[in-house]
N, C-alpha and C positions, 0 to 999 in steps of 0.2 A: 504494500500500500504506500502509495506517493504522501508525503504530507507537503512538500512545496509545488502547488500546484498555480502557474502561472498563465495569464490568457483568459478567453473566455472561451466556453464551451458552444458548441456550433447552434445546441436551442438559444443562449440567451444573446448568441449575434443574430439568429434571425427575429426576432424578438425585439429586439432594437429597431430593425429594418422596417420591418411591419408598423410599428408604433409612428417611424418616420414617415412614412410612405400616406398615413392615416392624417400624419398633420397637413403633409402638403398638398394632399390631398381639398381639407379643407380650406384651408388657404386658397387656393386656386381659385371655387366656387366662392370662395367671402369677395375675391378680388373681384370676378364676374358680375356679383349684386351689387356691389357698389358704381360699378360701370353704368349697369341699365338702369339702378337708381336715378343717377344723372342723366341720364338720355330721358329717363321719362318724366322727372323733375322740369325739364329745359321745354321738351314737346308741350309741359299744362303749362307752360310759362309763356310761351310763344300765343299756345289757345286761347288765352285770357289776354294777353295783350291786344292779340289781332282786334278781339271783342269790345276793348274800351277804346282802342282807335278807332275803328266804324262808328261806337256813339261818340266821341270826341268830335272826329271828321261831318257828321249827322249835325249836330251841337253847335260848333263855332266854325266849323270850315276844314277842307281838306287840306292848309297845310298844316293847321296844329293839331292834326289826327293823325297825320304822317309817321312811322313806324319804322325805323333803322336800326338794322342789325347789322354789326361789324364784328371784326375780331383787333386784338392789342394783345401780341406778347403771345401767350398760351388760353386768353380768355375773350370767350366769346360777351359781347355785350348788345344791349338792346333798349332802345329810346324812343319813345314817343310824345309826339310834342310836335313842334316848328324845329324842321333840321337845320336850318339856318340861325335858331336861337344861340347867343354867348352863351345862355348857358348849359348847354347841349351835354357838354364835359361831365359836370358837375353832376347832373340829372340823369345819365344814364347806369341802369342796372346789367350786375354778371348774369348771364343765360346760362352757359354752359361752360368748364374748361376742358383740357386736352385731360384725355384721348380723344375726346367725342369734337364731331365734324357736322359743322351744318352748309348745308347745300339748296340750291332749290332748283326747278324744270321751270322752262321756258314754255306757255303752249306752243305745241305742234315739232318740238325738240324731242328728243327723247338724250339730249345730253345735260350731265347734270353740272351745274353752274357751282362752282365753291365758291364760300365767302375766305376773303383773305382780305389782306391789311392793306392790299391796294383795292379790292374791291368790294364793299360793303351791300346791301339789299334795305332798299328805300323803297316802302309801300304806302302807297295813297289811296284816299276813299273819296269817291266823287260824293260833295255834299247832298247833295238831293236825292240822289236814288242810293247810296249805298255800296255800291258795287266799287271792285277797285279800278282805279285808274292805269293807263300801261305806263310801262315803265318809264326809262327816259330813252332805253331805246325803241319805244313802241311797240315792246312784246309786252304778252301782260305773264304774269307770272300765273304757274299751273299750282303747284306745289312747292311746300318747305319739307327737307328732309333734314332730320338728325340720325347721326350713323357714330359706329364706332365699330368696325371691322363685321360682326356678326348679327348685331343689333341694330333697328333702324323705328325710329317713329316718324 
């Protein structure tokens, strides 16, 4: 019989393994919910803005119903108001940050337009009937996507 017995024995190395495997396991799926948490956080964010910009635009006019969403740095942001207001800076709220991606379709494109720091998404509501206005290149917008690889609202 050994009494100096050094090392571990090959159950409590797979035992180990197994335990680790279970954490990272978890992890993976925690990092995943928190992903789509923000994608679907950003999507009711966007819903509800679009809504108080049409009665804003309804209200007092299509440009202080006006609705712009940009990106700065790693954070996507979102303003409604008069885009041309000073104080536009100051006024705008965080939507979404990285990893997650918002985009929108053009009608009659089927490619999807990213927002980036040279090009932001300015939406307008025609005061009287509601409906939005085209763009400024005179397409009107189809759709807003939020995405992040596997995810998309």
């Amino acid at each position: 019989m050994r009494l100096n017995n050094k090392g571990f024995s090959y159950v409590e190395l797979v035992l180990v393994m197994a335990i680790m495997a279970i954490m990272v396991s978890i992890m993976t799926l925690s990092i995943g919910l928190v992903n789509r948490t923000n994608i679907n956080r950003g999507s009711e964010k966007i819903g509800s803005a679009l809504s108080q910009a049409r009665n804003t635009s309804m209200a007092r006019g299509a440009n202080r119903g006006a609705i712009e969403i940009s990106f700065d740095g790693d954070q996507y942001y979102i303003y409604i108001g008069d885009v041309n207001s000073p104080d536009k800076e100051q006024l705008k709220e965080e939507l979404v940050s990285s990893p997650a991606k918002i985009g929108y379709y053009i009608e009659g494109n089927s490619e999807l337009q990213e927002i980036s720091t040279s090009a932001s998404l300015i939406l307008k509501y025609n005061q009287s009937t509601g409906a939005f206005q085209p763009l400024a290149s005179g397409d009107y917008c189809d759709s807003i996507v939020l995405y992040n690889g596997e995810k998309s609202a």
